[in-house]
Structures are given as C-alpha cells and as structure tokens.
ChimeraX commands (.cxc) that place a marker at each C-alpha (Angstrom):
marker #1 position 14.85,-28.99,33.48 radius 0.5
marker #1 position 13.73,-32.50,33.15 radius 0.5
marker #1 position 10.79,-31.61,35.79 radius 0.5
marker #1 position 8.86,-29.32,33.64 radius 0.5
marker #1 position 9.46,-31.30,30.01 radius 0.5
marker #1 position 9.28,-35.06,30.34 radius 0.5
marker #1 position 11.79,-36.35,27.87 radius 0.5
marker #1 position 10.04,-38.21,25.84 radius 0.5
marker #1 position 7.29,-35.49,25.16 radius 0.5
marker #1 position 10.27,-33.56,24.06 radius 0.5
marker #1 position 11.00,-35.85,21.38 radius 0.5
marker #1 position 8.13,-36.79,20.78 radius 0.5
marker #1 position 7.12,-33.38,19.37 radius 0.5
marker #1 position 10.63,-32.78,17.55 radius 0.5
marker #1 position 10.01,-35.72,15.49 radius 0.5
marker #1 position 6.66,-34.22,14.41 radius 0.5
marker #1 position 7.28,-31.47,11.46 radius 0.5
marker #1 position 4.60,-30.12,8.97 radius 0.5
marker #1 position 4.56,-31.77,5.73 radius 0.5
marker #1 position 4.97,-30.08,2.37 radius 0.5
marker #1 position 1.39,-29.91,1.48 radius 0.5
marker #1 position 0.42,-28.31,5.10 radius 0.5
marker #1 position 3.15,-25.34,4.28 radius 0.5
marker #1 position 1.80,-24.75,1.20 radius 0.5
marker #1 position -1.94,-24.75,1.50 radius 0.5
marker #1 position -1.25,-20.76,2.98 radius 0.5
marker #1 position 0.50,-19.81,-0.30 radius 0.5
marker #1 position -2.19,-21.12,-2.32 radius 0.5
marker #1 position -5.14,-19.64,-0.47 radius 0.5
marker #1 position -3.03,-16.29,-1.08 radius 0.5
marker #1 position -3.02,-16.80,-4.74 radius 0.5
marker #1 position -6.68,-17.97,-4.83 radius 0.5
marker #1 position -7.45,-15.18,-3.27 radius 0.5
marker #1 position -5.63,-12.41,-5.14 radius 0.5
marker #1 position -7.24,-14.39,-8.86 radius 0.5
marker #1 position -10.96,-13.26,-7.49 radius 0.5
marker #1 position -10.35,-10.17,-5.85 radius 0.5
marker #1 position -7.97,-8.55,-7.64 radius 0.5
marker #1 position -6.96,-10.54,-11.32 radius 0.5
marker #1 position -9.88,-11.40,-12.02 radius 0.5
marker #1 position -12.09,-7.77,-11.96 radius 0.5
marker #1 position -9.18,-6.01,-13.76 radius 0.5
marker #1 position -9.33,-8.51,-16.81 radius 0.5
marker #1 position -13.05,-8.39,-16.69 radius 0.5
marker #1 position -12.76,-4.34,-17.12 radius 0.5
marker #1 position -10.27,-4.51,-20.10 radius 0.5
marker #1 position -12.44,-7.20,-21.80 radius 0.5
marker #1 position -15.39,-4.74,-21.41 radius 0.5
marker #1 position -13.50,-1.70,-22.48 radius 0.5
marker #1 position -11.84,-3.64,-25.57 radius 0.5
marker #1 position -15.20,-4.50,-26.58 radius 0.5
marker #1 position -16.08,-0.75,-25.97 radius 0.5
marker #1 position -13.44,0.31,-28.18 radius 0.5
marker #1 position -13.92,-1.66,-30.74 radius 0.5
marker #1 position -17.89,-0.85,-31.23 radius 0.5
marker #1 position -17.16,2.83,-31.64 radius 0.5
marker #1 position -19.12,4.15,-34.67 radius 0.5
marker #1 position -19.37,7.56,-36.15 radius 0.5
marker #1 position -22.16,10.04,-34.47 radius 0.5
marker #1 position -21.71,8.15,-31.18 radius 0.5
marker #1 position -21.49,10.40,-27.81 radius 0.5
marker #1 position -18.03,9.51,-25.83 radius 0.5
marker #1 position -16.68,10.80,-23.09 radius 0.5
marker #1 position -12.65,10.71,-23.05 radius 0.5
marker #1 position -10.11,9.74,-20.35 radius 0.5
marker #1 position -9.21,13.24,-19.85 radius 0.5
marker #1 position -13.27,14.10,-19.31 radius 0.5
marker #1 position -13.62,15.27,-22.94 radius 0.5
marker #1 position -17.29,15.23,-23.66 radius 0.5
marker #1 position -18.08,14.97,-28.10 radius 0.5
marker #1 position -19.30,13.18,-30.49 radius 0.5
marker #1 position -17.85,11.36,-32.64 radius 0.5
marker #1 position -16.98,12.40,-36.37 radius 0.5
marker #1 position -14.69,10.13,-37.90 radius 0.5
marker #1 position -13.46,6.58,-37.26 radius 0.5
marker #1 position -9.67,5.12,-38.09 radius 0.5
marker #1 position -7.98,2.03,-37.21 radius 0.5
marker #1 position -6.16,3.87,-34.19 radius 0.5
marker #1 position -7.49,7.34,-33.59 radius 0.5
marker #1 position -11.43,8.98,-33.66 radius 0.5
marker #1 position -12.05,12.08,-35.16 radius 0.5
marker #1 position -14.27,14.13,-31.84 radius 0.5
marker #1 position -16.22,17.36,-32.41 radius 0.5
marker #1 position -16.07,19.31,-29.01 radius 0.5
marker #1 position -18.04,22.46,-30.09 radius 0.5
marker #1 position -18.75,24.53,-33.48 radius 0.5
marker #1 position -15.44,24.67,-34.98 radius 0.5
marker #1 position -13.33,22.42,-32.25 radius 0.5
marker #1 position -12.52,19.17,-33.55 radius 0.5
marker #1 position -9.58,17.08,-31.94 radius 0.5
marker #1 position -7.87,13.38,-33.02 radius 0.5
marker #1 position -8.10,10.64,-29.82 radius 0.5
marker #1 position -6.27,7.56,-29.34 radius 0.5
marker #1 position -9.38,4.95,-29.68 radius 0.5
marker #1 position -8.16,3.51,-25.95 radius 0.5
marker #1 position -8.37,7.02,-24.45 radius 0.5
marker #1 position -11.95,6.56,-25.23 radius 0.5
marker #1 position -13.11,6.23,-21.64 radius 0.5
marker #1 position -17.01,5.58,-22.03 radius 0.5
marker #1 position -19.94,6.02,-24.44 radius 0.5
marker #1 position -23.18,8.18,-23.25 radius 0.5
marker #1 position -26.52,7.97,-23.87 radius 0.5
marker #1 position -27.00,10.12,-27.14 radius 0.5
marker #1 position -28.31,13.83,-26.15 radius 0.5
marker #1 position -26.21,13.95,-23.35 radius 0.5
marker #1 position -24.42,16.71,-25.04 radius 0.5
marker #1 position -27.14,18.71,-25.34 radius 0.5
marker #1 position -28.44,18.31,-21.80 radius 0.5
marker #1 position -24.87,19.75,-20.59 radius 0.5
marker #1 position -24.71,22.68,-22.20 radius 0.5
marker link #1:1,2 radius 0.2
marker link #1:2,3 radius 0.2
marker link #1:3,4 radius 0.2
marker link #1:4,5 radius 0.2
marker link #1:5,6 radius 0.2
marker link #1:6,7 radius 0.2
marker link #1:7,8 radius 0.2
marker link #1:8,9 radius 0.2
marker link #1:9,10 radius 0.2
marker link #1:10,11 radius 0.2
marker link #1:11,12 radius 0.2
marker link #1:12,13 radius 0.2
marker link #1:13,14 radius 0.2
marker link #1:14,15 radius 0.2
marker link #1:15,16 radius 0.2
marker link #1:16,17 radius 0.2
marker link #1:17,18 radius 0.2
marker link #1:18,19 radius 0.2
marker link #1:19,20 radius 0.2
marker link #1:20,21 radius 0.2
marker link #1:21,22 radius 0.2
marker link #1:22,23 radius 0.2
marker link #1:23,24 radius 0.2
marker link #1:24,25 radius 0.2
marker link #1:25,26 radius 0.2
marker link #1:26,27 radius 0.2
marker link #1:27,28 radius 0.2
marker link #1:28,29 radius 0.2
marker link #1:29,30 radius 0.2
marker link #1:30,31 radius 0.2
marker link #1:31,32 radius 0.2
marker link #1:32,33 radius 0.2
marker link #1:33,34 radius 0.2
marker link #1:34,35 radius 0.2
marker link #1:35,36 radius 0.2
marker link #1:36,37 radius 0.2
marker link #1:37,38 radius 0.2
marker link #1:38,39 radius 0.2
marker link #1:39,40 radius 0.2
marker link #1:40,41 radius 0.2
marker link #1:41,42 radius 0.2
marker link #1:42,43 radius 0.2
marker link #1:43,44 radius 0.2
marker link #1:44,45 radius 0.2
marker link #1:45,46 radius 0.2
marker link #1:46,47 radius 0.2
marker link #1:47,48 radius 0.2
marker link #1:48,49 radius 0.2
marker link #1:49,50 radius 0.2
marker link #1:50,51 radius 0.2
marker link #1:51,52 radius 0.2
marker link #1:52,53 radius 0.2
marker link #1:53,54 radius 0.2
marker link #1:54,55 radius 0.2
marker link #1:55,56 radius 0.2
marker link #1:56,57 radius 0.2
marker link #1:57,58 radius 0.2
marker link #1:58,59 radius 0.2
marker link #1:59,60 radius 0.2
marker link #1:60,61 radius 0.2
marker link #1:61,62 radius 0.2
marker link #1:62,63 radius 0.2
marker link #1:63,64 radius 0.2
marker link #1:64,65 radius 0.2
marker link #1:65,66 radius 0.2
marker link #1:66,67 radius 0.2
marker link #1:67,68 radius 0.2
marker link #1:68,69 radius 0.2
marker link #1:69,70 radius 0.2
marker link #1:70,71 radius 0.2
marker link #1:71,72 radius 0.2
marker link #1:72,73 radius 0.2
marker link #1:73,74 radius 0.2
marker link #1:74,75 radius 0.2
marker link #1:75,76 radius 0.2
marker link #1:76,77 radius 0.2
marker link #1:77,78 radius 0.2
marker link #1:78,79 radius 0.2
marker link #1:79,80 radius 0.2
marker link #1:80,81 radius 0.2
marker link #1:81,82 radius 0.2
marker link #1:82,83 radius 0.2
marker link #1:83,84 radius 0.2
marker link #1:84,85 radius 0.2
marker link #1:85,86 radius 0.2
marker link #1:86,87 radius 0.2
marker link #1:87,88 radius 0.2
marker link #1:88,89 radius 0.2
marker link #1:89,90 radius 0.2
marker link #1:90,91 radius 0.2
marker link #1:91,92 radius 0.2
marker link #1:92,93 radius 0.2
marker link #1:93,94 radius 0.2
marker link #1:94,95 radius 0.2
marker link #1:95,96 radius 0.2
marker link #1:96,97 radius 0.2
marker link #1:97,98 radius 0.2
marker link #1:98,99 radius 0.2
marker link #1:99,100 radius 0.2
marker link #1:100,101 radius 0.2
marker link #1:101,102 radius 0.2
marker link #1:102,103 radius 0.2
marker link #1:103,104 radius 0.2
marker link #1:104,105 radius 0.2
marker link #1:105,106 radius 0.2
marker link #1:106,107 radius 0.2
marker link #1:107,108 radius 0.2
marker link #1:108,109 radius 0.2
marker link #1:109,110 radius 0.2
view
C-alpha cells in the first residue's frame, strides 16, 4: 500500500487535528443562530403582550384567546370583567386577553 500513500504524507496528516476553537465555532453559530431566529422574537412578543396586559382599562374593546369579542367592564389585579352582549357578562384571566381593537369594532360585527 505504500504506492498509493507515501509515508510521510500519512503522518504528516495524522499529526494534524482540529483545535478546540475550530470544533466549536459550529456550536456557537448554532446558538447564535437560534438567539435571533427563534429566542429572540418570542421574548419580544411576551414583552409586547405584558405591556398589553397591563394597559387594559375599563370600556376598552378586547378580543380574548378563545376569540371572545367585548368590551371591557371591570378591571382587577388578575381577572377583567367582559360584557359579550345585553345581559352576558363573563370574568377573564387578564393573560387570556389576546388583543385590544380599535373601539367600534363591536358594533361593525354585529
């Protein structure tokens, strides 16, 4: 086998491994990666949807996880008070709170 491989190319090239940094630089693009595509959006969202949560006021239009549409009729610390129809009032977690709408919104989907 000596005729294909000249020996000292052989050891030549065993003597050669990666270093530590060169394995690792693929790990840490992965990571990297995953912070702006995925880690990164998601805390963005629950920033925006704290900050959603907490500005909820009384008379405001909200849409619910579930696809409630109401308006709002009383605020607590953990749950809203929202009027579905004449008569139909029902208690929400304030997180289940999925959006506000433009006020009149109601109106226009009836």
């Amino acid at each position: 086998m000596d005729f294909l491989i000249s020996s000292a190319m052989a050891q030549d090239m065993a003597a050669q491994q990666p270093s530590a940094w060169t394995s690792l630089i693929p790990l840490i693009l992965i990571v990297v990666i995953f912070w702006f595509l995925l880690i990164r959006p998601q805390m963005k969202r629950n920033k925006e949807h704290r900050e959603l949560v907490a500005g909820l006021s009384v008379g405001d239009e909200v849409v619910s996880a579930g696809g409630l549409l109401g308006k709002i009729t009383e605020v607590g610390d953990s749950f809203v008070a929202v009027k579905l129809a004449d008569n139909v009032t029902v208690k929400l977690q304030r997180h289940s709170v999925a959006q506000v709408v433009p006020k009149g919104t109601i109106d226009s989907a009836t």
